[in-house]
C-alpha positions as CSV (number, residue, x, y, z in Angstrom):
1,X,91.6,99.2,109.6
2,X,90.5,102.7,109.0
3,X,86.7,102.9,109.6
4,X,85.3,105.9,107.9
5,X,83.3,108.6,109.6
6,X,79.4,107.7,110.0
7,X,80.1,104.3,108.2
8,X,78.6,101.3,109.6
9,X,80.6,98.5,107.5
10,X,78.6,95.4,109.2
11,X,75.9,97.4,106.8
12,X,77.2,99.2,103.5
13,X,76.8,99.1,99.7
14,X,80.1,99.0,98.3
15,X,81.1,99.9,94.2
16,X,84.4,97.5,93.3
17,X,85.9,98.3,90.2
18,X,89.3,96.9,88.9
19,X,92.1,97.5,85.9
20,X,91.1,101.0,84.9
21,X,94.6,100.6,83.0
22,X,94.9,104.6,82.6
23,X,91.1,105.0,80.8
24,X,90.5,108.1,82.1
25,X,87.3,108.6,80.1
26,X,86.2,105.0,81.2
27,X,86.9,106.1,84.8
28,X,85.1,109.0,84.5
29,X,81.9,107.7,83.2
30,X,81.6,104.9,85.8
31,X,82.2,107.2,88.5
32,X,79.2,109.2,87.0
33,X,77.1,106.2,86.9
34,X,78.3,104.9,90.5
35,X,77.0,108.6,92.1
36,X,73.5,107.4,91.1
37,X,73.6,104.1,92.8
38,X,74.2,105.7,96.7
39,X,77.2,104.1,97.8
40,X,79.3,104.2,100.6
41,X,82.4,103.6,99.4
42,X,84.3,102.8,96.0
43,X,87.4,100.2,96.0
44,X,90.1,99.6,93.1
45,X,91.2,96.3,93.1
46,X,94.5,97.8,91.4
47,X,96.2,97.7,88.1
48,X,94.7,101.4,87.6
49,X,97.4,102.6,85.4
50,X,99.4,101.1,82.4
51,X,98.4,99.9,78.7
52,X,96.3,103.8,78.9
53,X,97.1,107.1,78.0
54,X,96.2,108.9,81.3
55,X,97.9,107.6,84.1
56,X,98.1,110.6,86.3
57,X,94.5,112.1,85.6
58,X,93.1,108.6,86.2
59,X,95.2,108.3,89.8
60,X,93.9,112.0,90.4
61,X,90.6,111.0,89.2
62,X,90.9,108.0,92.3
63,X,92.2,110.7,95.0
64,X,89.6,113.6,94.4
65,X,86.8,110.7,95.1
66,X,88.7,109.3,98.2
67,X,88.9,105.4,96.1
68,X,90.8,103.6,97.9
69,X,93.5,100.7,96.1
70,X,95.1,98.3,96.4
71,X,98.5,97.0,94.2
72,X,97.7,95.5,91.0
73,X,101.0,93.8,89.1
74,X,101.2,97.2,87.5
75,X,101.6,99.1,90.7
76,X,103.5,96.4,91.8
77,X,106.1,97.2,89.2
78,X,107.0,100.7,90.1
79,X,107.3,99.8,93.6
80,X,109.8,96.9,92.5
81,X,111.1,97.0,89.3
82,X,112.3,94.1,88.7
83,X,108.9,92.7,88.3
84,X,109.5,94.2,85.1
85,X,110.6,90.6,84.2
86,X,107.4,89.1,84.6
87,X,105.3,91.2,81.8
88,X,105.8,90.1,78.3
89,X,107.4,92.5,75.4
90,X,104.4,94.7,74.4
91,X,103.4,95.0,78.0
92,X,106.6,96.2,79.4
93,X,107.3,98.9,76.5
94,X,103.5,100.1,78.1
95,X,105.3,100.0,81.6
96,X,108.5,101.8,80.5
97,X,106.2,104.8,78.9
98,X,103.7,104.8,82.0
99,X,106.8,105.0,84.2
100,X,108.5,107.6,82.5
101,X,105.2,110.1,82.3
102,X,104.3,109.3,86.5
103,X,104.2,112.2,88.3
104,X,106.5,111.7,91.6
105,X,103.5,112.3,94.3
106,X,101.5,109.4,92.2
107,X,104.9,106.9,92.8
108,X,104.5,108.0,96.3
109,X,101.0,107.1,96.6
110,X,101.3,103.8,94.5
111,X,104.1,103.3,97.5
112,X,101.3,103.1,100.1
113,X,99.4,100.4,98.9
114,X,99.0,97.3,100.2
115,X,99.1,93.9,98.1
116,X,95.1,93.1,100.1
117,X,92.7,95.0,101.8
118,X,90.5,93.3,104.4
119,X,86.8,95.5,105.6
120,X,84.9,93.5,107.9
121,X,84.1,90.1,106.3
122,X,85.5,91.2,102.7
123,X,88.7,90.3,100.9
124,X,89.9,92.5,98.2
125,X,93.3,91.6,96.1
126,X,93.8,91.8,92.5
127,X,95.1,88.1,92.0
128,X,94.8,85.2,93.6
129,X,93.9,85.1,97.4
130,X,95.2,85.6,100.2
131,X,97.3,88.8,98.8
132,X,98.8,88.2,95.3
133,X,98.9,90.5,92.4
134,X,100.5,88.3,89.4
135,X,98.8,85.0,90.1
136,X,95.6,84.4,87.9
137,X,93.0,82.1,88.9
138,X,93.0,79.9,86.1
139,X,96.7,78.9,86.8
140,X,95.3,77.1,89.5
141,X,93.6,73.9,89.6
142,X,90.1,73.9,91.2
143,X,91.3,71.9,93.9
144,X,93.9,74.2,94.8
145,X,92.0,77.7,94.5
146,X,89.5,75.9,96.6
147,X,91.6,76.0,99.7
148,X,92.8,79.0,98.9
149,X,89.0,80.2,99.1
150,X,88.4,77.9,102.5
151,X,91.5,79.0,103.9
152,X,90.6,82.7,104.1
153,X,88.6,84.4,107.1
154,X,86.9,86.0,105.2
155,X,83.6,84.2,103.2
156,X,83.9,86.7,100.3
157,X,87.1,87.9,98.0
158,X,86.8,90.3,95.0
159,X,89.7,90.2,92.6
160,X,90.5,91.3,89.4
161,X,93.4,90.7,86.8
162,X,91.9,89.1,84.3
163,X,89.7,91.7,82.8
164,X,87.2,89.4,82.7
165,X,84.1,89.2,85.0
166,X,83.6,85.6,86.9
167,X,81.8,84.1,90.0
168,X,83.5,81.5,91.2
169,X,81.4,79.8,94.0
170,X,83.0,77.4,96.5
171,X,81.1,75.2,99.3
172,X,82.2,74.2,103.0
173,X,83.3,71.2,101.8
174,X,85.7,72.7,98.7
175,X,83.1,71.8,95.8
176,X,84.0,74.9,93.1
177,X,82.0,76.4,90.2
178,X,82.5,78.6,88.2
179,X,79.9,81.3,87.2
180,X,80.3,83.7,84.3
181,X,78.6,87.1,85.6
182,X,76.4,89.5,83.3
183,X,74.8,92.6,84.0
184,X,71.9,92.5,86.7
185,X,71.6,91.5,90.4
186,X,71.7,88.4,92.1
187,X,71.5,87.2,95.5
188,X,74.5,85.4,97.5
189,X,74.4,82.1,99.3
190,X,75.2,82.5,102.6
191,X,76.9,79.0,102.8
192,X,79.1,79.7,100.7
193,X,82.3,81.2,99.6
194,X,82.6,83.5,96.8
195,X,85.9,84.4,94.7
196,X,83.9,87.5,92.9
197,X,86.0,88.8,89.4
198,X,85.6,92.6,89.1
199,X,86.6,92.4,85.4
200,X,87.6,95.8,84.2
201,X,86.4,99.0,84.1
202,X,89.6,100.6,81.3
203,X,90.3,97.2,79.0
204,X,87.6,94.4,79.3
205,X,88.4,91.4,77.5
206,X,85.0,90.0,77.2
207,X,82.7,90.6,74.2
208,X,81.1,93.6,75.9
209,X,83.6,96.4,75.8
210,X,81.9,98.7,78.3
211,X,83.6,99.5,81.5
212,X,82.8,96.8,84.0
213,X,81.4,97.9,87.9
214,X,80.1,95.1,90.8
215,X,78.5,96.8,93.7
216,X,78.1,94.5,97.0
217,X,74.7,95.0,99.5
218,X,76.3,93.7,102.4
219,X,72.6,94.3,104.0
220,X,71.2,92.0,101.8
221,X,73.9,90.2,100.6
222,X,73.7,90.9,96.7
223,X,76.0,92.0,94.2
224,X,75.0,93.9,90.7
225,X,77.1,94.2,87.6
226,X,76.6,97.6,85.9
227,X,78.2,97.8,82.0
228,X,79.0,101.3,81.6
229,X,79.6,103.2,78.1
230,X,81.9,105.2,77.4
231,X,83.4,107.3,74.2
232,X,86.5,104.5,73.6
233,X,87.0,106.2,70.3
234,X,88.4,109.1,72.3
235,X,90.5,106.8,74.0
236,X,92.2,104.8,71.2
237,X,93.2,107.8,69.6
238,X,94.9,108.9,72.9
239,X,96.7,105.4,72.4
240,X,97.9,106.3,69.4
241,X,99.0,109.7,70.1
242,X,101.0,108.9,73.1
243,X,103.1,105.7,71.1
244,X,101.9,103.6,72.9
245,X,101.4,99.4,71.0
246,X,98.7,99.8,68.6
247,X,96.9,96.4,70.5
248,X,95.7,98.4,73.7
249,X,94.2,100.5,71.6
250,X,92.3,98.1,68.9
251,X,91.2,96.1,71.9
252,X,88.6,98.9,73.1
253,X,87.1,98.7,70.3
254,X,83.7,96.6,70.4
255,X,84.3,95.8,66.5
């Protein structure tokens, strides 16, 4: 692991953001908002290009601010296209276009990232833990994604995929619940193990359409959940000029 200069990671404040899916102007307004919050570091949980209209700005966006990423099942799919399989009509005519209008140093960064990303006692993969990118959480039973959770080393994962924020809360002896998150702070047990939902910061699925940010205290072991605004209108149209499916761009919208 890659410590970085001056960093103590037994004692940071992390930003975690996930499925930027291309919205450059989403990307650009939590990155605004993050600057205010003193930070240490910002993570991607992947999937940050596809169903969008800017796929290289938003992966320049990522490398002028030194985010690190990891492979989201849309990353996953220009490193191995025949993962191309596993999206569904409307999705893969999004991959085809996104593919097509990569610029080849992006494909070669996409190349170096890793399915899971591990600093200190923190877990980050898009999916399901340990390390995948295409399994969702709710295709598992409660049992089974409990020993997935107990089976880690690390007490704390934070995933993304599903565009929709969630806390899901295990104890030592595999008992799960799950939490929907909202804006605001709260404080961690330190008993338990946490599978921590990102949501999305360029296409949440929830009823709030803003762009979606958790920021971790390792210090005192709390996490925050910052809705950002941002001008989607700008967005959809981008949608719509680029052909890409008319539903990645009605689904910004808050109406």
């Amino acid at each position: 692991m890659t410590k970085i200069p001056g960093l103590d990671l037994k004692n940071m404040k992390l930003a975690v953001i996930s499925d930027i899916h291309g919205n450059l102007e989403a990307l650009t307004a939590v990155i605004e908002r993050i600057e205010t919050c003193s930070v240490d570091q910002i993570i991607s949980l992947g999937d940050n290009i596809g169903y969008g209209p800017n796929p290289n700005e938003v992966m320049d966006l990522l490398a002028r601010n030194k985010i690190q990423s990891i492979l989201g099942n849309h990353e996953m799919v220009v490193k191995s296209p025949r993962f191309i399989t596993w999206f569904n009509p409307v999705a893969q005519k999004s991959v085809i276009k996104t593919h097509a209008t990569l610029l080849p140093h992006h494909i070669k960064t996409i190349h170096t990232f890793k399915e899971h990303m591990i600093k200190e006692n923190l877990r980050f993969v898009h999916g399901v833990p340990p390390h995948s990118p295409f399994l969702y959480p709710f295709q598992l039973s409660d049992k089974a994604l409990a020993r997935k959770i107990l089976e880690l080393a690390q007490p704390i994962c934070f995933c993304g995929h599903t565009h929709e924020l969630e806390l899901i809360e295990c104890t030592c002896h595999g008992e799960l619940t799950r939490h929907p998150l909202d804006r605001g702070a709260q404080t961690l047990k330190k008993d338990s193990r946490y599978l921590i939902n990102a949501g999305s910061v360029g296409q949440p699925r929830d009823a709030n359409k803003d762009a979606k940010v958790v920021l971790y205290d390792s210090l005192t072991h709390t996490m925050e959940v910052l809705y950002v605004p941002y001008p989607y209108p700008v967005t959809m149209q981008k949608i719509r000029d680029a052909g890409l499916p008319e539903s990645f761009a009605t689904k910004l919208s808050p109406n």
